[in-house]
TISEMI-66367 format. One record per residue (C-alpha): residue number from 1; x, y, z; residue in one letter. Coordinates in steps of 0.001 Angstrom, whole numbers, plus 500000, padded with zeros to 6 digits. Example, Ala and Ser with C-alpha at 12.3 -4.5 7.8 and 13.67 -1.06 7.14 Angstrom:
% residues 2
(node 1 (512300 495500 507800) A)
(node 2 (513670 498940 507140) S)
% end
This chain:
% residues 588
(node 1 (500000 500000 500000) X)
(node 2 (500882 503512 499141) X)
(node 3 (501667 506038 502350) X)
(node 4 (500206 508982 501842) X)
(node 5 (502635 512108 501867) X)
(node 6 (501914 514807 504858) X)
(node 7 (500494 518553 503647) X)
(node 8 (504188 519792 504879) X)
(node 9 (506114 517280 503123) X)
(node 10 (509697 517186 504389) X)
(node 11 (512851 517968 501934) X)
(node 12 (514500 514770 500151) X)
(node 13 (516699 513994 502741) X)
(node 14 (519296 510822 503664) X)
(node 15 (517125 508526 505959) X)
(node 16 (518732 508239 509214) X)
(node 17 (520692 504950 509588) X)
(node 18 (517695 503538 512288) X)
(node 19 (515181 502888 509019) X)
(node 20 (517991 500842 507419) X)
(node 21 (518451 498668 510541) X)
(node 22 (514424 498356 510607) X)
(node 23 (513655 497745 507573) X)
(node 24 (516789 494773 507026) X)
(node 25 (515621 493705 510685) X)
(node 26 (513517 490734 508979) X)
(node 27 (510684 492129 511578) X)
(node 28 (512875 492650 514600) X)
(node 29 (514973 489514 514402) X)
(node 30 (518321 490710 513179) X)
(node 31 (520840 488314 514017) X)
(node 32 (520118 488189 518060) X)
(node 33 (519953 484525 517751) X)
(node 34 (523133 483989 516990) X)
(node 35 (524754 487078 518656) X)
(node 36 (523702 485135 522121) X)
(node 37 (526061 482419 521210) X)
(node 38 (528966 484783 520548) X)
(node 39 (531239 484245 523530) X)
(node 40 (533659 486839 522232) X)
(node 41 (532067 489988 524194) X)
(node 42 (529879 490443 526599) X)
(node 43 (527574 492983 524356) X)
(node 44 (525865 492381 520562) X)
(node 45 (527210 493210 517430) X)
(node 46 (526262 495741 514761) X)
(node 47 (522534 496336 514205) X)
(node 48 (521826 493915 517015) X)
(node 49 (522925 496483 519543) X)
(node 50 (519992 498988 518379) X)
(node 51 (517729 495661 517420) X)
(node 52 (517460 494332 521273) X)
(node 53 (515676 497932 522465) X)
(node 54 (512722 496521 520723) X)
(node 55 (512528 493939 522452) X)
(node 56 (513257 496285 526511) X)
(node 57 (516976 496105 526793) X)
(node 58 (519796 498481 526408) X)
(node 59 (523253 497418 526469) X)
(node 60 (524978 499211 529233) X)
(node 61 (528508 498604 531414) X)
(node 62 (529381 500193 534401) X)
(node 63 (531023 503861 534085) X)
(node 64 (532461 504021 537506) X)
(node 65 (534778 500857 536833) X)
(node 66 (535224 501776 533135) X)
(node 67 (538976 503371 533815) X)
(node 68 (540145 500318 535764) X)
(node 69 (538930 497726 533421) X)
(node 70 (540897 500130 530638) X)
(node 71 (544319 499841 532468) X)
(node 72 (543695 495983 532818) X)
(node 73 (543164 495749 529058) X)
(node 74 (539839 494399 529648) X)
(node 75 (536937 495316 527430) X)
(node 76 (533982 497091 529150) X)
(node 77 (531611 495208 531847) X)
(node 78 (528950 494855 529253) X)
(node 79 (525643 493835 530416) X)
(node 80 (521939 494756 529560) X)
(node 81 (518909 497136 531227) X)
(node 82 (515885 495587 530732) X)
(node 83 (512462 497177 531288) X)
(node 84 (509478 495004 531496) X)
(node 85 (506204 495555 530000) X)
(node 86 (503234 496185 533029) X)
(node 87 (500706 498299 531473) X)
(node 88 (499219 500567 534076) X)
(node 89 (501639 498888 536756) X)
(node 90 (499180 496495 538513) X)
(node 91 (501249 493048 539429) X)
(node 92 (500655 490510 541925) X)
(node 93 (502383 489260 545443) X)
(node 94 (503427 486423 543184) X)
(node 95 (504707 487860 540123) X)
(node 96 (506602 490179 542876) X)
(node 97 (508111 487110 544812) X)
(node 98 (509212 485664 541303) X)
(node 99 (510488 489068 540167) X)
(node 100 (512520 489724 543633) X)
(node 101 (514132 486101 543183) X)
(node 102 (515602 486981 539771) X)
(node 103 (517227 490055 541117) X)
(node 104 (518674 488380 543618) X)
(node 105 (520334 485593 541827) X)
(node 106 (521223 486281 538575) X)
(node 107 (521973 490449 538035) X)
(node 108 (524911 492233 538977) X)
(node 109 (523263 494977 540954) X)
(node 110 (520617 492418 543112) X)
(node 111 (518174 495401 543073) X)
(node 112 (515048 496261 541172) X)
(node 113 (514088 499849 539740) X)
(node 114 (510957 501095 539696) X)
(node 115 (510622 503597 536560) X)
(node 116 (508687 506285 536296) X)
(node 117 (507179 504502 533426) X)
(node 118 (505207 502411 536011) X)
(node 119 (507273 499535 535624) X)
(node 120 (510234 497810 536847) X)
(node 121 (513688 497452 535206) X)
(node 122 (516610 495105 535413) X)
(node 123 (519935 496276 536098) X)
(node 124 (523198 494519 535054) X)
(node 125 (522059 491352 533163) X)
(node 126 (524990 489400 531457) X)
(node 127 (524873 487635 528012) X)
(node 128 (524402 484291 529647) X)
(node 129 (521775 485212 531354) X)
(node 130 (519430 487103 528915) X)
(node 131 (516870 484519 527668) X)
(node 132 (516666 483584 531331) X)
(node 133 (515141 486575 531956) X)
(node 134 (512746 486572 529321) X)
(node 135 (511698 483234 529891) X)
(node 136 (511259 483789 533376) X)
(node 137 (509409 486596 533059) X)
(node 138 (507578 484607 530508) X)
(node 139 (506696 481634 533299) X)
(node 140 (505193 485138 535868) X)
(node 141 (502942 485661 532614) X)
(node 142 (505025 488995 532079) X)
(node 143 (507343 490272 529180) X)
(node 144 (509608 493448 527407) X)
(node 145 (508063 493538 524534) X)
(node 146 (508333 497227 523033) X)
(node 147 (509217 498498 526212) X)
(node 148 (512312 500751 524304) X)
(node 149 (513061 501441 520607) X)
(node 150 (510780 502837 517879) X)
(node 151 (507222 501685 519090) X)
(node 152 (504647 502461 521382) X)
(node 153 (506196 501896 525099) X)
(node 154 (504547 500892 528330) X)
(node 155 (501088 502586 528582) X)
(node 156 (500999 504116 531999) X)
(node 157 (497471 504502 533889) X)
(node 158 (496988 506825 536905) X)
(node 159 (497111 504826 540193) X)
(node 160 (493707 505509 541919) X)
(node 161 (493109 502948 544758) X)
(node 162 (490270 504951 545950) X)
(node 163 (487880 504792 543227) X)
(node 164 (488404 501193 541974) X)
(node 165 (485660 500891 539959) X)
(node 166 (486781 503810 537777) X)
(node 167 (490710 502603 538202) X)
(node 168 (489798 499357 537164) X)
(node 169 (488053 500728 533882) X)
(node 170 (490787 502742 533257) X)
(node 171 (493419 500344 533728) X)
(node 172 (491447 497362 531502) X)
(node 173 (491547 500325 528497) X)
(node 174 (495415 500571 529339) X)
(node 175 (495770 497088 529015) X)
(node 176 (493443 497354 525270) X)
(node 177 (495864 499899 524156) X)
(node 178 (498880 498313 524842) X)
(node 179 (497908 494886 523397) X)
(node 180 (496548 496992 519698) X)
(node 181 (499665 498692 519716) X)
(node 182 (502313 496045 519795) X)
(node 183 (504348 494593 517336) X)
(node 184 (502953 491193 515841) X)
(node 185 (505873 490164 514537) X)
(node 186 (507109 486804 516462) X)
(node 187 (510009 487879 517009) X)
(node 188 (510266 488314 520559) X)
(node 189 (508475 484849 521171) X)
(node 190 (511077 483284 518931) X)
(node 191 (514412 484434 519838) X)
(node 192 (513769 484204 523565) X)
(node 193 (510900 481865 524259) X)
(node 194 (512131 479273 522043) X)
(node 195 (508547 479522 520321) X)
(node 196 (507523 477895 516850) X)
(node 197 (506490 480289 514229) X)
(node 198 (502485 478487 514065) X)
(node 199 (501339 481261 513056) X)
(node 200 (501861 484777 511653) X)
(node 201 (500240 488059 511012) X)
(node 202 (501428 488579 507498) X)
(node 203 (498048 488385 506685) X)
(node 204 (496311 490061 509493) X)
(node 205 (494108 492589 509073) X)
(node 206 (494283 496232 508724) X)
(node 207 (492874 498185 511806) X)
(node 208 (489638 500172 510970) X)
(node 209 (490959 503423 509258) X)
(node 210 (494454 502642 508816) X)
(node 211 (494967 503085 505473) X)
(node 212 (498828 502250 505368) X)
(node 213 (501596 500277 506492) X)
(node 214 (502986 496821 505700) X)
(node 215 (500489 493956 506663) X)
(node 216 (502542 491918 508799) X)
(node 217 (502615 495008 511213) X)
(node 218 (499054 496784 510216) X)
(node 219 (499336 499810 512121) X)
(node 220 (503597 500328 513181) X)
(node 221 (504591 499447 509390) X)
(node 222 (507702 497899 508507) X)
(node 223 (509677 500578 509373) X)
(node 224 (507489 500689 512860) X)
(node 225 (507947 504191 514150) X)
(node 226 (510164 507514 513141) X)
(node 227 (510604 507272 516763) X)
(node 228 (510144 506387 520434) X)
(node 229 (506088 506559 521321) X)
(node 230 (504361 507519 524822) X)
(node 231 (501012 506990 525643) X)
(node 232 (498693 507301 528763) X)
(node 233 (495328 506672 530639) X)
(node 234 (494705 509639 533237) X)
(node 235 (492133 510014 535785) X)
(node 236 (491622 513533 536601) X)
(node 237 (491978 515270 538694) X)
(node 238 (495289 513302 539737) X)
(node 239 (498073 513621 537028) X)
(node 240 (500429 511522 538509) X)
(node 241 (501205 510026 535121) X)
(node 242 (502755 513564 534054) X)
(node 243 (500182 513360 530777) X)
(node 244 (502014 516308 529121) X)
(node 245 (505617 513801 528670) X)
(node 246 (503666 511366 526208) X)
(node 247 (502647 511587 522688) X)
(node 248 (498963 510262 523331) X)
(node 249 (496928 510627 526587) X)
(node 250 (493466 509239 527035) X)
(node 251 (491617 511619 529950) X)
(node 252 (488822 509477 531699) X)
(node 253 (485656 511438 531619) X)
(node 254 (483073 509957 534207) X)
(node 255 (479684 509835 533824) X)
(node 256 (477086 509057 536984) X)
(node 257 (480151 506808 538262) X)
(node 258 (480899 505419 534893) X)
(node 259 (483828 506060 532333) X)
(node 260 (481828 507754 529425) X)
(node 261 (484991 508155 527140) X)
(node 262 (488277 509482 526980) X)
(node 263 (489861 513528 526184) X)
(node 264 (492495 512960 523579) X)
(node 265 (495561 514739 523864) X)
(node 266 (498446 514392 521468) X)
(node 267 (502273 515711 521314) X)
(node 268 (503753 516031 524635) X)
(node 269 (507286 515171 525081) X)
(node 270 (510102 516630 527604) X)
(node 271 (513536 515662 525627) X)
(node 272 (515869 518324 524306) X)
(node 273 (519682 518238 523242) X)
(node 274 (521578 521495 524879) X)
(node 275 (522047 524481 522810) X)
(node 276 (520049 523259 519925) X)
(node 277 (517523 525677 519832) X)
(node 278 (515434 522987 516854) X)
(node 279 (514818 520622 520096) X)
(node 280 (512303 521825 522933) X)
(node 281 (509825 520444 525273) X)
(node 282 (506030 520807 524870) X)
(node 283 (503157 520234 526414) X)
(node 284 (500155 517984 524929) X)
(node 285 (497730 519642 522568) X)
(node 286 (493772 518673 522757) X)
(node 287 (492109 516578 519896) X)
(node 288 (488371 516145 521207) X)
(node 289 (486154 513645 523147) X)
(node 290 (485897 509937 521956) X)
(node 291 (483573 507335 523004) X)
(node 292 (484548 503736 524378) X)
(node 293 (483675 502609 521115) X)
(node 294 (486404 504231 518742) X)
(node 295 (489514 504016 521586) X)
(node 296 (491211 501756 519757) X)
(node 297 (490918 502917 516558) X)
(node 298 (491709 506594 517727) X)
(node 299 (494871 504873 519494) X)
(node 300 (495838 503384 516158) X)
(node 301 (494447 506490 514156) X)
(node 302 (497277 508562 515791) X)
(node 303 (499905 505892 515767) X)
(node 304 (499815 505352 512146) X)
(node 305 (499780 509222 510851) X)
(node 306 (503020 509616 513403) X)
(node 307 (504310 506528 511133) X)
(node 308 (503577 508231 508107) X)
(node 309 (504461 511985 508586) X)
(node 310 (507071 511692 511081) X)
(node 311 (510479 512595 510260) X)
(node 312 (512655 509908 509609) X)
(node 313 (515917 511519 508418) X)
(node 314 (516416 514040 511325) X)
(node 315 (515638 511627 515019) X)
(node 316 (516412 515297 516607) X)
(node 317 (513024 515974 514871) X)
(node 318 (511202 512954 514787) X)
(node 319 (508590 513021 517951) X)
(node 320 (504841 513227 517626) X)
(node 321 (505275 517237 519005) X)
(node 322 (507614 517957 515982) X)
(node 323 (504690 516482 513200) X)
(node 324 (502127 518430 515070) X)
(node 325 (504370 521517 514521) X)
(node 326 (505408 520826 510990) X)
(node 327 (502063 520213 509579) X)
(node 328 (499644 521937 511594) X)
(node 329 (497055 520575 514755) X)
(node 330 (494208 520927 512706) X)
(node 331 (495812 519031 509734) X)
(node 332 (496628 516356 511890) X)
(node 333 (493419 516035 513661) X)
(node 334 (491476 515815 510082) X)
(node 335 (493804 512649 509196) X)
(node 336 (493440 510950 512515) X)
(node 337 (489442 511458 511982) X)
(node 338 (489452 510568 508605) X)
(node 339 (491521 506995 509637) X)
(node 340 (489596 506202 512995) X)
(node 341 (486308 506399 510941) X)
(node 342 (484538 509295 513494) X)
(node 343 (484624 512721 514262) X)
(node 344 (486477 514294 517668) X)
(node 345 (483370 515868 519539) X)
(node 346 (484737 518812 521810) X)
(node 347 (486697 518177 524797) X)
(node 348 (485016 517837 528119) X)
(node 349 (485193 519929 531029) X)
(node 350 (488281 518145 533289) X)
(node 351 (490604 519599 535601) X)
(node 352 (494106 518515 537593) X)
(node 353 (494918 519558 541027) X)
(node 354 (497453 517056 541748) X)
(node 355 (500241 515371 540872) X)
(node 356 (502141 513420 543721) X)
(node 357 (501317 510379 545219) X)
(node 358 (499476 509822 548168) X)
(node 359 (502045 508148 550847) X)
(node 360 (500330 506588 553356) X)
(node 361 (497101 504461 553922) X)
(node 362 (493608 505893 552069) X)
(node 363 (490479 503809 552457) X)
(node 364 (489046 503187 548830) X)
(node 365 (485366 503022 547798) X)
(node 366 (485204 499069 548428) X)
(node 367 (486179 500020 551942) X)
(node 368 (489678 498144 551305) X)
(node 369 (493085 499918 552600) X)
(node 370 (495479 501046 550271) X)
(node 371 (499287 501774 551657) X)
(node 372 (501262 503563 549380) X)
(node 373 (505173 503294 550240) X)
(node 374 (507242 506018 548914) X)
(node 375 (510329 504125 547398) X)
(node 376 (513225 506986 547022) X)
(node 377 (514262 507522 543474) X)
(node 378 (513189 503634 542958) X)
(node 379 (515062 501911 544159) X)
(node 380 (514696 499023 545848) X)
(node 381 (517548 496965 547421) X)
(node 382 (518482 495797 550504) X)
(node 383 (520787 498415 553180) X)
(node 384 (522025 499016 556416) X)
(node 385 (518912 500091 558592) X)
(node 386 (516609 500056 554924) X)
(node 387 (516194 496378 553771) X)
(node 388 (513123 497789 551197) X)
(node 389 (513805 494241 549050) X)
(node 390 (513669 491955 552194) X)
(node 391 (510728 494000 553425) X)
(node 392 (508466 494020 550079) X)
(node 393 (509219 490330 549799) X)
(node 394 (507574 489559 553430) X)
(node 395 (503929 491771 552156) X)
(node 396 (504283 489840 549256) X)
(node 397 (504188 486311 550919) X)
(node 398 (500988 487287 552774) X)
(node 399 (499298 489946 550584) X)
(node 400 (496125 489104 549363) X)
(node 401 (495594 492282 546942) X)
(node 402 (497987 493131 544501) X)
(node 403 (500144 496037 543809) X)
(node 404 (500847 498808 541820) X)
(node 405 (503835 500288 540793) X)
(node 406 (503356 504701 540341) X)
(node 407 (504574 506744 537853) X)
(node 408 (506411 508669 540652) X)
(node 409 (508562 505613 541141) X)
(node 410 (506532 504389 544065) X)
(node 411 (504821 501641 545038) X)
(node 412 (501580 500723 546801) X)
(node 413 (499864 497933 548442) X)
(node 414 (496490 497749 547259) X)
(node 415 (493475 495745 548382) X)
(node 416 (494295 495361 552321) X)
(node 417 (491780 494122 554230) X)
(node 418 (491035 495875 556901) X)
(node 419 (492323 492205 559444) X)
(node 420 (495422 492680 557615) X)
(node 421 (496004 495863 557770) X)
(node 422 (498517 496086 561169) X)
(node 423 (500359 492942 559846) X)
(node 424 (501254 494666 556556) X)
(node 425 (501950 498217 558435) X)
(node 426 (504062 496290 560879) X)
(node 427 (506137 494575 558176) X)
(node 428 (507127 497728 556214) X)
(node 429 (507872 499659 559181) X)
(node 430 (510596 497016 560628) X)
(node 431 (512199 497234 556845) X)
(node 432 (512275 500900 556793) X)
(node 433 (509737 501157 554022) X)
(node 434 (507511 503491 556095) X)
(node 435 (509522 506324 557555) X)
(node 436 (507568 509244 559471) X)
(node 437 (510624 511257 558986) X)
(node 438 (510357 511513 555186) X)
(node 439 (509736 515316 554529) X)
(node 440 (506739 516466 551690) X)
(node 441 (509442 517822 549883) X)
(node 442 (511415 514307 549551) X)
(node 443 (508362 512855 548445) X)
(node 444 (507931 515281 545770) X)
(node 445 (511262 515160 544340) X)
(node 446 (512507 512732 541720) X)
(node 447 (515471 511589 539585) X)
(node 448 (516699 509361 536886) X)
(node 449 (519168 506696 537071) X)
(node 450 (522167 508486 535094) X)
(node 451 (525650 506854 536179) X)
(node 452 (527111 504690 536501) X)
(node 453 (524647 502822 534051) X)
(node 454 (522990 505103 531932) X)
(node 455 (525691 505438 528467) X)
(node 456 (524066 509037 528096) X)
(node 457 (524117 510583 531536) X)
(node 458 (526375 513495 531612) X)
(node 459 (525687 514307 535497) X)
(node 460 (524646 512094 538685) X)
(node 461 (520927 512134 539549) X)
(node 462 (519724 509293 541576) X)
(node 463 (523134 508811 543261) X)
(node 464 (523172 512970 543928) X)
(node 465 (519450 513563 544521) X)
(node 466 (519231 512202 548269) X)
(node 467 (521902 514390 549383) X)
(node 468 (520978 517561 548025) X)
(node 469 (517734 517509 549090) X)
(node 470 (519118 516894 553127) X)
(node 471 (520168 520775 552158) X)
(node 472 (516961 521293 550671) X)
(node 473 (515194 520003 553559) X)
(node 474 (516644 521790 555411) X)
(node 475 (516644 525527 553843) X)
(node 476 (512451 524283 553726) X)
(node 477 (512807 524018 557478) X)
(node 478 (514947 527493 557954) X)
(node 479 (511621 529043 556242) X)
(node 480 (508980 527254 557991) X)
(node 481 (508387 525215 555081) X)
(node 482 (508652 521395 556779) X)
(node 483 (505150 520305 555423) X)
(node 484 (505435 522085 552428) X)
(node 485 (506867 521362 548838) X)
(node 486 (508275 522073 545739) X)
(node 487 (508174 519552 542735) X)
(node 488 (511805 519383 542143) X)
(node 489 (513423 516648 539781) X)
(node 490 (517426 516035 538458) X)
(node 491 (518478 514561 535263) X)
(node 492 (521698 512981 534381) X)
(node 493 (521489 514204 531010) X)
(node 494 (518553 516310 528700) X)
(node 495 (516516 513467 526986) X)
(node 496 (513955 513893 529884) X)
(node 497 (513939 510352 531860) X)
(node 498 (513485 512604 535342) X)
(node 499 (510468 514458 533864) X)
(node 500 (512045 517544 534715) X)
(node 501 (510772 519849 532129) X)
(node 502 (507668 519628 533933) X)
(node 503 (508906 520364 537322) X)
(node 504 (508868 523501 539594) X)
(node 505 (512526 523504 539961) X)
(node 506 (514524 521369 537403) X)
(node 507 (518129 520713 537602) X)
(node 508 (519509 518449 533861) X)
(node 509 (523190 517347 533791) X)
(node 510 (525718 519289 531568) X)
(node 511 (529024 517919 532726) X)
(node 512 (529942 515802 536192) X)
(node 513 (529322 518190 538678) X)
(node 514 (527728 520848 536696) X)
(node 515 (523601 521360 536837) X)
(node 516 (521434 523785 534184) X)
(node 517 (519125 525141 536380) X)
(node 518 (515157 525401 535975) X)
(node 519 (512373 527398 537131) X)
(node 520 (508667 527757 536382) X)
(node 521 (506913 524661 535995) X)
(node 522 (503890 524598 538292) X)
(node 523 (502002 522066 540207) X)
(node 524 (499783 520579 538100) X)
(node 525 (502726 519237 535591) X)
(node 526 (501121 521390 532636) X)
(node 527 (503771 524338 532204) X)
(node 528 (507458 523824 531206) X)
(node 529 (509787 525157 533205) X)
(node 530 (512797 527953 531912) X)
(node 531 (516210 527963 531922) X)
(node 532 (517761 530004 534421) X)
(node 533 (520762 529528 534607) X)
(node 534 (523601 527671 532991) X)
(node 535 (526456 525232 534145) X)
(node 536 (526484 525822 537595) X)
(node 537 (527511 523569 540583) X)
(node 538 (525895 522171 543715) X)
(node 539 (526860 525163 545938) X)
(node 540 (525863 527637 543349) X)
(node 541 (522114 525953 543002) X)
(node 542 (521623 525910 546913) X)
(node 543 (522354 529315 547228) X)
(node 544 (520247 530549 544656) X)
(node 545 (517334 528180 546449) X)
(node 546 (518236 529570 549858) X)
(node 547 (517355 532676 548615) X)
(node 548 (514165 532116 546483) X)
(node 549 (512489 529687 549239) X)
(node 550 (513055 532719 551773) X)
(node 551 (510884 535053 549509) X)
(node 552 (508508 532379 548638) X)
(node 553 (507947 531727 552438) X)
(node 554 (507898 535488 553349) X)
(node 555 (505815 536592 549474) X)
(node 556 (504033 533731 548412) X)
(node 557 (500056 533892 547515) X)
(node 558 (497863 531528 549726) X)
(node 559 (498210 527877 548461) X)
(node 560 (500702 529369 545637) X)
(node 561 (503176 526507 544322) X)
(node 562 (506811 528031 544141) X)
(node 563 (506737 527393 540730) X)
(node 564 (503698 530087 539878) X)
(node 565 (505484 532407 542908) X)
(node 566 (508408 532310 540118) X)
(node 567 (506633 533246 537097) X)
(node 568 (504374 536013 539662) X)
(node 569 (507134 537656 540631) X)
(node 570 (509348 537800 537299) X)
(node 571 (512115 535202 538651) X)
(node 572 (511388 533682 535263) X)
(node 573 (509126 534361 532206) X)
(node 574 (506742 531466 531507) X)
(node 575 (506695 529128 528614) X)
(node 576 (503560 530099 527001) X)
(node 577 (504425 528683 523614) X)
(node 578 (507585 525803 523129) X)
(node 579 (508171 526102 519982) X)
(node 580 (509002 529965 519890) X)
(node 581 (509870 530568 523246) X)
(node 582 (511594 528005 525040) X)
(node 583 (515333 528962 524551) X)
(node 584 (514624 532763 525173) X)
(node 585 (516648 534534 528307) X)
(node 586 (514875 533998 531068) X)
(node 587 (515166 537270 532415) X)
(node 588 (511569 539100 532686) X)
% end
């Protein structure tokens, strides 16, 4: 089938060398077969290297031993990252136990991260052990599949324990969405799960309205995406899911205690590159009000005009927000109704007010506890005083509800009856997973992994977060600010993994040591925030806090976040339009 070109059709350019790979992939499989059997290195060869992100791993080593290994003559520690596949996060005591056991015996690290993607990664997997994991995770009824590369990722869903009958609607359409939007090639079943080709979808199909794409994958293509794709289910009027990072967000509209369809929202995305003033983040841009009845086919609708208008010679420029910019919102929207079969009806009246999680125990609608431990940064191992992995383990051998991994890297215990509630309580507090001495502002603060893991991190975050914020905590408490907050967030690098373009105060790596710093975001998580300042160190960040927390306490508005007390009071100019405005000075 022909693809249809876009009304802004891009310059005859070079394709970037990512379509080559994809389209010579043979749907995915490369030659990751055989690479496993290569005993030669500890990572995969050529294509293979980009190939295995399809199916939730990134090659990695570890940076902090990098040097030493050098003067030994010894090739990197190479080892994989994998990310598993949980749409909307819900997982059982079981798949937990199984989960915890793999960590412990056969990666390097022993610990599991929670993402803010709402699932769980792997750290330090070696060759030998890779189609363990997957067929593992395959036995827990789990898998990676296009948790990373060019495809739609893990579909988050906001974590509401106390309306479960609306949670539970909204998580089943999570679940929908992910399932329409996978790859069907067999690829992933083959390589790892030793599975028989019995069947393919080389003759599946098309989706309703998708008028292009090869047939064996009816709405990614054979080229599957220009690039990386985000997608949400949010329950207003929590936005714990950060709605404006992802290219597609379905807002749950209720109805007389019933989900009566979905907002769409299209285009968000939080990665930049420093100094390149093409690259910015943006905020999501509203489509219209579906019913139940046309999610899926909206879902693929959107998918499969990214596929076909998306930039695929410039990966700078390739995102959903880029397409919507190129061509136009309203050009878009007319293709996405045209494919989906049904016209957007105007966007329903919703609203967010919050954003973190609730830590603690809340009482749900089915009159079932919910305990929601705050897990710092992630992640969960086993330390001095803290044994988080040893503690989760114990709920999960008597937990009869299940639980649910947040988008603010969290993780609660849902479904506690109300005999079991002390037991569980009892348990986390002994491993340190409940700790009264948390501050708000701890809880509201968030980093990405960066080193000594992450290839791309040019700064610490998760390994520098916890410290800085015992000076934060305590410049809050210098104010009178202990049960107060400010959404702050550190990344190792500018491709957005921290969600810090949507925080109050942002701080993104530029060298080791060596913070941009960020101002104006607001509560909600639906203004980006504006550089303020450039390549500065730790020293140089706190005192610039010190003294914009002591006007904030002394100046601030009733119930006024610190991040609208910035833009108020001319600290920094607000982002009112990405595309134009993000790289100007922030001086008022």
């Amino acid at each position: 089938m022909s693809t249809p070109d876009p009304p802004a059709k891009l310059p005859a350019t070079p394709l970037a060398d990512n379509e080559r790979l994809k389209g010579q992939s043979h749907h995915l499989r490369g030659t990751i077969a055989q690479d496993l059997g290569d005993g030669l290195t500890g990572g995969f060869n050529g294509d293979n290297f980009q190939l295995i992100r399809f199916h939730g791993m990134y090659e990695q080593d570890n940076r902090d031993i990098r040097a030493e290994r050098n003067d030994q003559k010894l090739d990197n520690l190479k080892n994989v990252m994998l990310r598993c596949r949980l749409p909307g996060g819900v997982i059982t005591p079981q798949q937990w136990l199984g989960i915890d056991q793999f960590a412990g015996s056969h990666t390097l690290y022993g610990s599991i991260r929670l993402t803010n993607r709402q699932t769980f990664q792997y750290h330090g997997i070696l060759k030998p052990d890779i189609k363990a994991v997957h067929q593992w995770l395959h036995k827990l009824g789990l898998d990676s599949i296009a948790t990373a590369g060019d495809v739609n990722r893990n579909v988050l869903c906001t974590s509401n324990p106390v309306e479960s009958s609306l949670h539970r609607e909204a998580w089943e359409w999570a679940k929908k969405i992910s399932e329409h939007l996978l790859p069907k090639s067999r690829a992933y079943a083959e390589i790892w799960l030793d599975g028989e080709k019995v069947e393919t979808t080389e003759t599946a199909p098309l989706a309703e309205g998708v008028k292009s794409g090869d047939d064996t994958e009816p709405v990614l293509g054979a080229s599957y995406l220009p690039r990386k794709f985000k997608t949400t289910v949010v329950i207003p009027p929590h936005n714990d899911v950060d709605l404006h990072a992802n290219d597609l967000n379905f807002v749950a509209i209720e109805e007389n205690g019933k989900l009566a369809g979905f907002n769409v929202l299209v285009g968000g995305g939080l990665s930049m590159e420093h100094g390149n003033t093409k690259t910015y983040p943006d905020t999501a841009r509203e489509f219209g009000f579906i019913g139940l009845d046309k999610v899926l086919d909206c879902a693929a609708a959107v998918v499969s005009v990214q596929r076909d208008w998306g930039n695929r010679s410039d990966r700078k420029a390739a995102k959903t927000r880029y397409t919507l910019e190129r061509v136009g919102t309203e050009v878009f929207i007319a293709e996405v109704e045209n494919r989906m079969g049904a016209k957007f009806q105007p966007i329903r009246p919703y609203e967010f007010t919050t954003r973190g999680d609730r830590i603690g125990w809340v009482q749900g609608e089915d009159k079932k506890w919910h305990l929601t431990l705050f897990i710092e940064n992630g992640r969960i191992t086993d330390a001095p005083g803290r044994p988080l992995k040893t503690g989760l383990r114990e709920i999960a051998k008597i937990h009869k509800g299940d639980f649910r991994l947040t988008a603010n890297q969290n993780l609660i215990v849902a479904g506690v009856a109300a005999r079991d509630k002390a037991k569980i309580e009892k348990i986390a507090r002994e491993h340190g997973l409940i700790n009264d001495k948390v501050s708000k502002q701890r809880e509201n603060s968030m980093a990405c992994v960066a080193l000594p893991t992450c290839p791309l991190a040019m700064a610490e975050a998760e390994r520098f977060l916890p410290q800085f914020l015992d000076h934060v905590d305590e410049i809050m408490a210098e104010n009178g600010l202990s049960e107060e907050h400010i959404v702050l967030r550190a990344n190792g690098c500018p491709n957005g993994c921290g969600r810090t373009m949507l925080s109050e105060i942002g701080l993104v790596g530029k060298a080791i040591g060596r913070y941009n710093l960020y101002a104006g975001g607001n509560r909600q998580g639906t203004r980006i925030p504006r550089l303020y300042k450039e390549n500065i160190t730790e020293p140089e960040i706190l005192a610039i806090l010190r003294e914009w927390i002591a006007a904030w306490a002394t100046d601030r508005e009733p119930g006024e976040g610190f991040g609208d007390y910035a833009v108020r009071t001319g600290i920094v100019q607000p982002v009112l339009d990405p595309s134009r405005d993000f790289w100007k000075a922030s001086a008022a």
